[in-house]
DRENFITI-881694 format. One line per 4 residues: number of its first residue (from 1); their letters; for each residue x, y, z of N, C-alpha, C. Coordinates in pm, 1 decimal. Layout:
<nodes>
NUM = A = X,Y,Z,X,Y,Z,X,Y,Z ~ ...
</nodes>
This chain:
<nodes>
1 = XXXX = 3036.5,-964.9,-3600.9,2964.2,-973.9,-3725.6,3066.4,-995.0,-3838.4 ~ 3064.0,-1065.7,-3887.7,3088.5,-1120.9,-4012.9,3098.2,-1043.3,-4154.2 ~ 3146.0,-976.2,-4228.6,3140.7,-898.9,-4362.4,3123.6,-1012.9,-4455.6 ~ 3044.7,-1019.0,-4578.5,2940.5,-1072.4,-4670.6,3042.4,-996.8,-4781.8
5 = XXXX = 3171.4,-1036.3,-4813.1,3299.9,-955.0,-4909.3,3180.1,-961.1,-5023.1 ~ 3091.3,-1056.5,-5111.8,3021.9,-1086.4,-5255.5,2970.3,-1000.5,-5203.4 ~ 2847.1,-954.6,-5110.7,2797.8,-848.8,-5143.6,2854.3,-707.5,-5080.6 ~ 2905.3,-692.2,-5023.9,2996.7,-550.0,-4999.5,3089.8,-531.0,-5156.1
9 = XXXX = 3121.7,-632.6,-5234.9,3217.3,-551.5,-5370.5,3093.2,-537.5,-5469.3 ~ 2976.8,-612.0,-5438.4,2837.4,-609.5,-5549.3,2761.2,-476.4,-5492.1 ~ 2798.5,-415.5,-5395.1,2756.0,-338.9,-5315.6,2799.8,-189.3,-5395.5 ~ 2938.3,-213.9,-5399.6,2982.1,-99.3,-5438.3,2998.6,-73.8,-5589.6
13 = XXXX = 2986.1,-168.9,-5675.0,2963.0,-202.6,-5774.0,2838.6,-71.4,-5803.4 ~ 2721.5,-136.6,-5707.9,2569.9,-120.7,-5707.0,2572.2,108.5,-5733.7 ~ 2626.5,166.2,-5590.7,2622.5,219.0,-5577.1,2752.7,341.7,-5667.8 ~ 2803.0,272.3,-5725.4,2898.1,360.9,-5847.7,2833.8,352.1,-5964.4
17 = XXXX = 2744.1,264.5,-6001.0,2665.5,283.9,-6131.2,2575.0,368.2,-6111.5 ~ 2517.4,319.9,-5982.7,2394.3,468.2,-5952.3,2398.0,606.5,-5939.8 ~ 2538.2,601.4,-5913.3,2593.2,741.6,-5875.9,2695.2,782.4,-6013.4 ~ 2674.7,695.9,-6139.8,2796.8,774.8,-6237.3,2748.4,958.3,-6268.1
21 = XXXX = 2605.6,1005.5,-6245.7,2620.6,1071.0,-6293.6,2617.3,1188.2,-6183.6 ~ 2611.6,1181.6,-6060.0,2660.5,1262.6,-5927.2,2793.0,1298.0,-5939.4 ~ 2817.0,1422.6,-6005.7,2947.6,1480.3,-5972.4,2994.4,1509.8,-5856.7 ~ 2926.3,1495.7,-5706.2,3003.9,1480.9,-5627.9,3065.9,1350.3,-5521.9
25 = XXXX = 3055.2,1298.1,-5629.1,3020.1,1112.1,-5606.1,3166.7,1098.8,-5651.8 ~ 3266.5,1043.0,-5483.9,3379.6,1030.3,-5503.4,3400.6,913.0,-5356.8 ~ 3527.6,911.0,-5326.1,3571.7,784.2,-5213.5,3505.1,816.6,-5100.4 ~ 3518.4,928.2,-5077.2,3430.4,995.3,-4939.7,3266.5,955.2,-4898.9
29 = XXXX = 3239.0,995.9,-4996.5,3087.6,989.5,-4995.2,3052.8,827.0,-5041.5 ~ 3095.7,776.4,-5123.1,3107.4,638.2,-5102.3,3142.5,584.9,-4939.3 ~ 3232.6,588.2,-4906.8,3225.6,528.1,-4791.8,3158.5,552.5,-4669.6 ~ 3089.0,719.3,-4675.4,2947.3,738.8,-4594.7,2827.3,674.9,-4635.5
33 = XXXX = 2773.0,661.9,-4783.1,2655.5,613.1,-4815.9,2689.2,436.8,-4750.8 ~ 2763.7,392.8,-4784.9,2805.8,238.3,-4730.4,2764.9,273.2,-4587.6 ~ 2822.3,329.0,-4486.9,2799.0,318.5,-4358.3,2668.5,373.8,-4348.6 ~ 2552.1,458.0,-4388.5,2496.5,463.8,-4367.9,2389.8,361.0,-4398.5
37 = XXXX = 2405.4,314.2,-4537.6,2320.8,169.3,-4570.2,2329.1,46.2,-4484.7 ~ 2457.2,12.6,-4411.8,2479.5,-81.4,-4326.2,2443.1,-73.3,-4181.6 ~ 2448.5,55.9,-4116.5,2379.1,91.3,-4013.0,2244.3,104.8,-4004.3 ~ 2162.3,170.7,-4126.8,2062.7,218.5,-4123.8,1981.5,64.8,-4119.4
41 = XXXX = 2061.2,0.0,-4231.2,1969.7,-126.5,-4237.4,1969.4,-253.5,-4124.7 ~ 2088.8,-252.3,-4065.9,2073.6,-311.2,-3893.6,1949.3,-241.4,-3849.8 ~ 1934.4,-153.2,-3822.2,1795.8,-78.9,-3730.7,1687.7,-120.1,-3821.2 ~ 1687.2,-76.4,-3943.2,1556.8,-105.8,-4005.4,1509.4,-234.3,-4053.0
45 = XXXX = 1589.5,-311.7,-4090.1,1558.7,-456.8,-4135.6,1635.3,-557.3,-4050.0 ~ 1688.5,-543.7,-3934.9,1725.0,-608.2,-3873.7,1888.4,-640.2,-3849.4 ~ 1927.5,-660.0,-3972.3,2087.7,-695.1,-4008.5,2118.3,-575.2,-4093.9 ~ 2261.6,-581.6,-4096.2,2351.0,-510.9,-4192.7,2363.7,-545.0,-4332.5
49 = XXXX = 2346.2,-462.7,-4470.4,2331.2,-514.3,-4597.4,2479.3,-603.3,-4652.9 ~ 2589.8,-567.6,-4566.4,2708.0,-617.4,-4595.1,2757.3,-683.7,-4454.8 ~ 2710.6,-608.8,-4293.5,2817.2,-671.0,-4257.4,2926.9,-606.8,-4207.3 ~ 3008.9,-512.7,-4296.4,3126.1,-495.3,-4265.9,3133.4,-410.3,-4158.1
53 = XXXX = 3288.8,-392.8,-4114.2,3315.0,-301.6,-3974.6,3373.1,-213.5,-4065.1 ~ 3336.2,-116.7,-3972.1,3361.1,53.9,-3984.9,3404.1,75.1,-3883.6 ~ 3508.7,181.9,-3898.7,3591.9,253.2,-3813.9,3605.9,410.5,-3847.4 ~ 3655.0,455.9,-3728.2,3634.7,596.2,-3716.9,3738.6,645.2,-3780.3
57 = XXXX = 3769.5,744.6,-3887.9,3848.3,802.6,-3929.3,3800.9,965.5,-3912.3 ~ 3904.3,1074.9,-3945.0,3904.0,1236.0,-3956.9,3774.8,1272.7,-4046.5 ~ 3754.0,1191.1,-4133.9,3603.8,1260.8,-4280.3,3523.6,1130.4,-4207.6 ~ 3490.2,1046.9,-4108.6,3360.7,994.8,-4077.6,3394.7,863.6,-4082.4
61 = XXXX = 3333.4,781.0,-4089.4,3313.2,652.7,-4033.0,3368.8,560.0,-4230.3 ~ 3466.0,499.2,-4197.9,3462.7,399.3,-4376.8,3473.5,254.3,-4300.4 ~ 3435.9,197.8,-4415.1,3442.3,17.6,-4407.9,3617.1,33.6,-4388.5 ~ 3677.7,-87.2,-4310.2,3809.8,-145.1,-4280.5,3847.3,-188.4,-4388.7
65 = XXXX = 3740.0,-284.7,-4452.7,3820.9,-337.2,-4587.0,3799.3,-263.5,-4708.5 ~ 3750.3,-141.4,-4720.8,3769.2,-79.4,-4851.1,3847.8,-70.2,-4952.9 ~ 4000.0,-60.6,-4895.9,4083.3,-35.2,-4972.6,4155.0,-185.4,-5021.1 ~ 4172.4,-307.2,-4967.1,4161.9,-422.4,-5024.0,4102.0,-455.5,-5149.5
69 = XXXX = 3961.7,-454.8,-5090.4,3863.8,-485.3,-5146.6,3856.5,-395.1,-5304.7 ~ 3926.1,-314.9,-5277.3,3869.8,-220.1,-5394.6,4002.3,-230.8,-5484.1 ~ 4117.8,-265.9,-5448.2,4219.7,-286.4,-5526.9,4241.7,-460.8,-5580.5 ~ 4168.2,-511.4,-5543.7,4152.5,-643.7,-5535.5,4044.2,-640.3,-5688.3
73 = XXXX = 3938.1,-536.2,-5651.8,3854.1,-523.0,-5791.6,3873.1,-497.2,-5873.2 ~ 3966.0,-355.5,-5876.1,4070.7,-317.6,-5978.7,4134.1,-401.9,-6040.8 ~ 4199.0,-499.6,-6007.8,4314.8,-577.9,-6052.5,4219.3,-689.8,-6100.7 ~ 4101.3,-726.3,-6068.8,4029.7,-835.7,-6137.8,3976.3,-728.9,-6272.4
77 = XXXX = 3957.1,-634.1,-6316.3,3910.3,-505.7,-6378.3,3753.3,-506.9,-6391.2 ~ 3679.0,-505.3,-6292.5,3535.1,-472.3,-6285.1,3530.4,-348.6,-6218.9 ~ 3667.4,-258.8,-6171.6,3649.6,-156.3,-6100.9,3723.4,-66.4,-6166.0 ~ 3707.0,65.9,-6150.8,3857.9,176.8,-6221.9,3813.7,287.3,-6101.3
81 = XXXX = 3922.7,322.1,-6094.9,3901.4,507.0,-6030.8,3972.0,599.5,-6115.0 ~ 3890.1,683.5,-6092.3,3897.9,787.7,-6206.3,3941.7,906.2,-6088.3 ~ 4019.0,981.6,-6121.6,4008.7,1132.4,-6059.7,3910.3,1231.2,-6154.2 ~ 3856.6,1302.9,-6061.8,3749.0,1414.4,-6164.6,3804.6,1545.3,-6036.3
85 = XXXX = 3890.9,1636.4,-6193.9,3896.6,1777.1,-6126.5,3771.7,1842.0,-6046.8 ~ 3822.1,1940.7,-5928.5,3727.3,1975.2,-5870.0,3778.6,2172.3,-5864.2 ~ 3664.3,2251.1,-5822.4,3682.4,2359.0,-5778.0,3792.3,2390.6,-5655.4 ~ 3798.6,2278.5,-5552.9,3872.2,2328.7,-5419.7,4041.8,2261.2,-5478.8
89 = XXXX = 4064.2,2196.2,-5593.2,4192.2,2167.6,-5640.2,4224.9,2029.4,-5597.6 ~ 4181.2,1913.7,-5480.5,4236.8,1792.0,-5481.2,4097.4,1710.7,-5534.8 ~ 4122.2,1624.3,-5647.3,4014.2,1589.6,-5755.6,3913.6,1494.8,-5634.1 ~ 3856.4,1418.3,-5690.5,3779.1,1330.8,-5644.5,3837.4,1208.5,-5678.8
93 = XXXX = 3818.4,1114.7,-5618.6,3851.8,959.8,-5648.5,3713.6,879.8,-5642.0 ~ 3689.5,895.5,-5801.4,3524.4,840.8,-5822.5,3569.4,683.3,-5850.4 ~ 3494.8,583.4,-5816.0,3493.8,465.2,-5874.8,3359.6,460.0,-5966.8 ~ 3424.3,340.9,-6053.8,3349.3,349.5,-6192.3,3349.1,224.3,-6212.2
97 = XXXX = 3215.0,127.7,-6184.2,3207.4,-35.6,-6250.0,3235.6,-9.6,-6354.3 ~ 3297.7,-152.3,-6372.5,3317.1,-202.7,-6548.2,3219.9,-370.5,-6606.1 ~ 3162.7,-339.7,-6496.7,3069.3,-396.5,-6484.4,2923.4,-426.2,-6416.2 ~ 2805.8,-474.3,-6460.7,2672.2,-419.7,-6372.7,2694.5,-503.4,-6263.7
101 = XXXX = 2640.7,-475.5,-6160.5,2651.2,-542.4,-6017.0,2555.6,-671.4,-6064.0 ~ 2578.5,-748.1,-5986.6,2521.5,-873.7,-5943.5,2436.5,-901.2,-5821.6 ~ 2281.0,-854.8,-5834.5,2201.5,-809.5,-5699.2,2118.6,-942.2,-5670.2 ~ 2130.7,-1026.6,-5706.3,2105.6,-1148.0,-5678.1,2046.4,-1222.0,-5521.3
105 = XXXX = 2205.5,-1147.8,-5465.4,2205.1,-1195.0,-5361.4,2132.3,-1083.9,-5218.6 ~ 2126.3,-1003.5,-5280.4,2029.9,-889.2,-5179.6,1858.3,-890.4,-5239.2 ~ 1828.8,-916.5,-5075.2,1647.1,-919.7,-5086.9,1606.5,-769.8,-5109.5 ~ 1470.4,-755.0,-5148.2,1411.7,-615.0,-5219.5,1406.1,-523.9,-5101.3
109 = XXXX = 1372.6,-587.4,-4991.6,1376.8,-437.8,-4894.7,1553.3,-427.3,-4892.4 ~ 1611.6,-459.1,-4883.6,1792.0,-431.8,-4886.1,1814.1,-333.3,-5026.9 ~ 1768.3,-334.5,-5138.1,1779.3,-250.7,-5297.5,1674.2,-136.6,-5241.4 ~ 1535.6,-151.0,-5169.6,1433.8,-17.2,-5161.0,1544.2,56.1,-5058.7
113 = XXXX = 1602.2,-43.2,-4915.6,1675.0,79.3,-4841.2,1769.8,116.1,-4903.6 ~ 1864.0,39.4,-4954.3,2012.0,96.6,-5077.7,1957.0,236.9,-5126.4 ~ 1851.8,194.3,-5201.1,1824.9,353.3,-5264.4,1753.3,425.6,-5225.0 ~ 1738.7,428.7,-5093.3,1636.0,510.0,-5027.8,1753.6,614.9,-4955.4
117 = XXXX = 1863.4,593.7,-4927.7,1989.6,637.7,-4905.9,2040.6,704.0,-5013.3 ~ 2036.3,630.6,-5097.0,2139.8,693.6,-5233.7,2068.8,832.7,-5244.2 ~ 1919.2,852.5,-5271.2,1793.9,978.7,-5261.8,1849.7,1048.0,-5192.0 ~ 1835.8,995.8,-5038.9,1894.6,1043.5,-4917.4,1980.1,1174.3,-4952.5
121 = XXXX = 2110.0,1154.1,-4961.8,2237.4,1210.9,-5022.6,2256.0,1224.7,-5149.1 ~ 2201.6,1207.5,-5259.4,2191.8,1256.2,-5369.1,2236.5,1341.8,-5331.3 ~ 2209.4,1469.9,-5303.2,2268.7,1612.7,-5308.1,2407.9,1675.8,-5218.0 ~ 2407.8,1569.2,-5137.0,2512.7,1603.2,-5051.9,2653.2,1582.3,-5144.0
125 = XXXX = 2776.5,1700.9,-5074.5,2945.9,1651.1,-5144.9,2930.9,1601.2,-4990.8 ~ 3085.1,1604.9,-5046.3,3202.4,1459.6,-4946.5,3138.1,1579.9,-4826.4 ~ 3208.2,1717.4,-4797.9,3228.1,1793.7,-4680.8,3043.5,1770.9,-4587.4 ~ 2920.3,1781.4,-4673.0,2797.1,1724.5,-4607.9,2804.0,1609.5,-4552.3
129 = XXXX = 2786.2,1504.5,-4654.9,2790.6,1371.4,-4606.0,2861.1,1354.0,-4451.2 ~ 3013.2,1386.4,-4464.8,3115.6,1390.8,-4372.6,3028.2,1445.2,-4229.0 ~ 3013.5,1583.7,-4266.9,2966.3,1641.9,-4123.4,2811.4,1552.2,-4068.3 ~ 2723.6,1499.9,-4166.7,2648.7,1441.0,-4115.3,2645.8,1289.7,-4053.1
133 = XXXX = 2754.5,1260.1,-4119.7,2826.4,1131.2,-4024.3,2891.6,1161.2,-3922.9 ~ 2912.3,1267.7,-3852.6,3008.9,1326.1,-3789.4,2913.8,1366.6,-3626.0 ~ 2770.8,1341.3,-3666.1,2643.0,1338.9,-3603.6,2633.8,1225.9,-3565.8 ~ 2719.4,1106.7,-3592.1,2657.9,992.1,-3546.9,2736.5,949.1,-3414.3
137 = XXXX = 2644.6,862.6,-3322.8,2703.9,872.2,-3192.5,2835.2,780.5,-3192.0 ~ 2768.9,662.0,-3297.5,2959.3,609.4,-3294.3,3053.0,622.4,-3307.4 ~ 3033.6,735.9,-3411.8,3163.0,801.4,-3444.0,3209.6,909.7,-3338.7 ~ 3100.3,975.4,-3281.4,3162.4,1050.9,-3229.1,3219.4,993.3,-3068.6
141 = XXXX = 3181.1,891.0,-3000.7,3248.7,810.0,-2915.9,3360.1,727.2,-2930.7 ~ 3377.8,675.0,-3063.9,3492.7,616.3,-3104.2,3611.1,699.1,-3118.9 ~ 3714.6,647.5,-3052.6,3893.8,716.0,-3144.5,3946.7,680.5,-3236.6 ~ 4017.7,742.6,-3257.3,4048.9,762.0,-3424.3,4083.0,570.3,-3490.0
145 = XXXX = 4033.7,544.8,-3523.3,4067.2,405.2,-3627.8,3981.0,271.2,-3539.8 ~ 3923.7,311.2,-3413.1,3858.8,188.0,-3343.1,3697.4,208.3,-3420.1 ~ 3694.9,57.1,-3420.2,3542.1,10.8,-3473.2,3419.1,44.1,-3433.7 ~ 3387.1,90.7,-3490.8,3203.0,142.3,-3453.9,3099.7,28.5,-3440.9
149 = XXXX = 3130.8,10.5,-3324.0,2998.8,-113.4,-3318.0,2859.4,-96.2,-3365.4 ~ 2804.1,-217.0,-3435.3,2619.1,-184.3,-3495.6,2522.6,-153.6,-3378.0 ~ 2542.2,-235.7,-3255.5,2492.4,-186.0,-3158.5,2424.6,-4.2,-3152.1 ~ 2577.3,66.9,-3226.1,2545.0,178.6,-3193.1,2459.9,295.3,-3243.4
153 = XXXX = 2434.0,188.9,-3385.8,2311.6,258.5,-3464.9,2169.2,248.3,-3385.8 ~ 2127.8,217.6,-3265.1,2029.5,221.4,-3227.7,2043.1,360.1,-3130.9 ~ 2164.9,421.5,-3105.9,2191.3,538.7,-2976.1,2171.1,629.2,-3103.2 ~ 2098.3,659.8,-3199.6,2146.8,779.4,-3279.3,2115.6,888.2,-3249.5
157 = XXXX = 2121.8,1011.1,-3311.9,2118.2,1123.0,-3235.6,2084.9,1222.2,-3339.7 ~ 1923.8,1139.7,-3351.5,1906.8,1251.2,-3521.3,1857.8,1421.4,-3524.3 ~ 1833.3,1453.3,-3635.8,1811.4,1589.4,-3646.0,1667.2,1589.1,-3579.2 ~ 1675.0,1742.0,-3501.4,1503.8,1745.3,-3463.4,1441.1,1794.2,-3581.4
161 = XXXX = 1292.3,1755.8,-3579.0,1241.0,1830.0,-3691.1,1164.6,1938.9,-3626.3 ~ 1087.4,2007.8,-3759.8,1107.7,2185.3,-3693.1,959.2,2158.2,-3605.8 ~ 836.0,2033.2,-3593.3,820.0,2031.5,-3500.4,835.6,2049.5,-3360.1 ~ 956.9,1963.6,-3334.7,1027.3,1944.4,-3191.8,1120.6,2065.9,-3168.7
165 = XXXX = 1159.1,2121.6,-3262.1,1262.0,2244.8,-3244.2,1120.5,2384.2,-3204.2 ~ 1016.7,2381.5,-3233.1,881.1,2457.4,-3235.7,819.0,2428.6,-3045.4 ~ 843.9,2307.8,-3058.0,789.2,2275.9,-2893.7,907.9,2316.6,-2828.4 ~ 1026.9,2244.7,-2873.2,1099.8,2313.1,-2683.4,1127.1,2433.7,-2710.8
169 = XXXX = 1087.5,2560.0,-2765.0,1102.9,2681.1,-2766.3,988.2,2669.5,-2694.9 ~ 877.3,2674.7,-2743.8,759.6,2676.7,-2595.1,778.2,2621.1,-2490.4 ~ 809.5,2548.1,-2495.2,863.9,2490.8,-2313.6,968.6,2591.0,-2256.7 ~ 1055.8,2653.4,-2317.7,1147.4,2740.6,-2281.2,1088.1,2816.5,-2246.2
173 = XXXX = 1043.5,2892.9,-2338.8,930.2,3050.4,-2342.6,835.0,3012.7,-2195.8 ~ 780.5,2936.4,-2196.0,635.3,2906.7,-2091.8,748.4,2890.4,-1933.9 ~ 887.8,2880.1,-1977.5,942.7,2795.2,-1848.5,1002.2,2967.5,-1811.1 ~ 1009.7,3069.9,-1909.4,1088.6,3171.2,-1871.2,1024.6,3295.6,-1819.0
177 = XX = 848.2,3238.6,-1847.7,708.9,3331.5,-1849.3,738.4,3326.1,-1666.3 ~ 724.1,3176.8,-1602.3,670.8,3129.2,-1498.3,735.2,3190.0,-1405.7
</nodes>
């Protein structure tokens, strides 16, 4: 698969304006909401909103070309990173458009899933996000820096809900009666 660079830097553009006012909206969680928008949207709409490959790192799954890409923006100046002090002492590395994204090129279900994600994690810091990427089967089959194939967003391995967590306790219970 192919990375779509116009919309992966319009991408992130997208998702630092949305997020200026999430104080826990820093590199981390940026590069989970990305993998989760690009995975999620292979399964749900068919393709990936960008494209790009992700690889397994220690805090979860980031795009390969992030750090290019993002110093590449910098230096054109539509991008800045800011550090924002934190409670645990190593700041955040928030990015901050200096300019509005250009959504042009993404169809409306690609902007409803974008921000159906952003909702998503609204509340999550880096250490959530992280551990809930940390749930995902690619990552957790992949070694450290090899690529997470899209393929693998279809093996996911989501949370039960308290339905299903409600039934196999009865199946247990009824299996421990017998």
């Amino acid at each position: 698969m192919k990375v779509n660079q116009d919309k992966f830097r319009e991408l992130v553009l997208y998702l630092s304006e949305k997020s200026q006012d999430d104080k826990k909206f820093g590199a981390t969680k940026l590069n989970k909401i990305l993998y989760f928008c690009d995975f999620g949207s292979y399964v749900k709409l068919g393709q990936p909103v960008t494209g790009a490959s992700y690889f397994r790192l220690g805090n979860g799954p980031a795009p390969k070309c992030m750090r290019p890409v993002r110093r590449e923006m910098i230096e054109e100046g539509i991008l800045k990173l800011e550090a924002i002090p934190t409670l645990r002492g190593k700041p955040l590395e928030r990015t901050v458009n200096l300019r509005p994204p250009k959504m042009d090129s993404f169809s409306r279900a690609e902007v409803a899933y974008i921000d159906s994600v952003l909702k998503e994690f609204k509340d999550y810091d880096s250490d959530e996000i992280s551990d809930r990427s940390h749930g995902e089967l690619g990552w957790m089959l992949m070694a450290e820096k090899e690529t997470i194939p899209y393929a693998m967003a279809f093996y996911s391995n989501p949370p039960l809900t308290e339905e299903e967590i409600a039934r196999g306790r009865q199946i247990a219970e009824s299996r421990r009666a017998a």
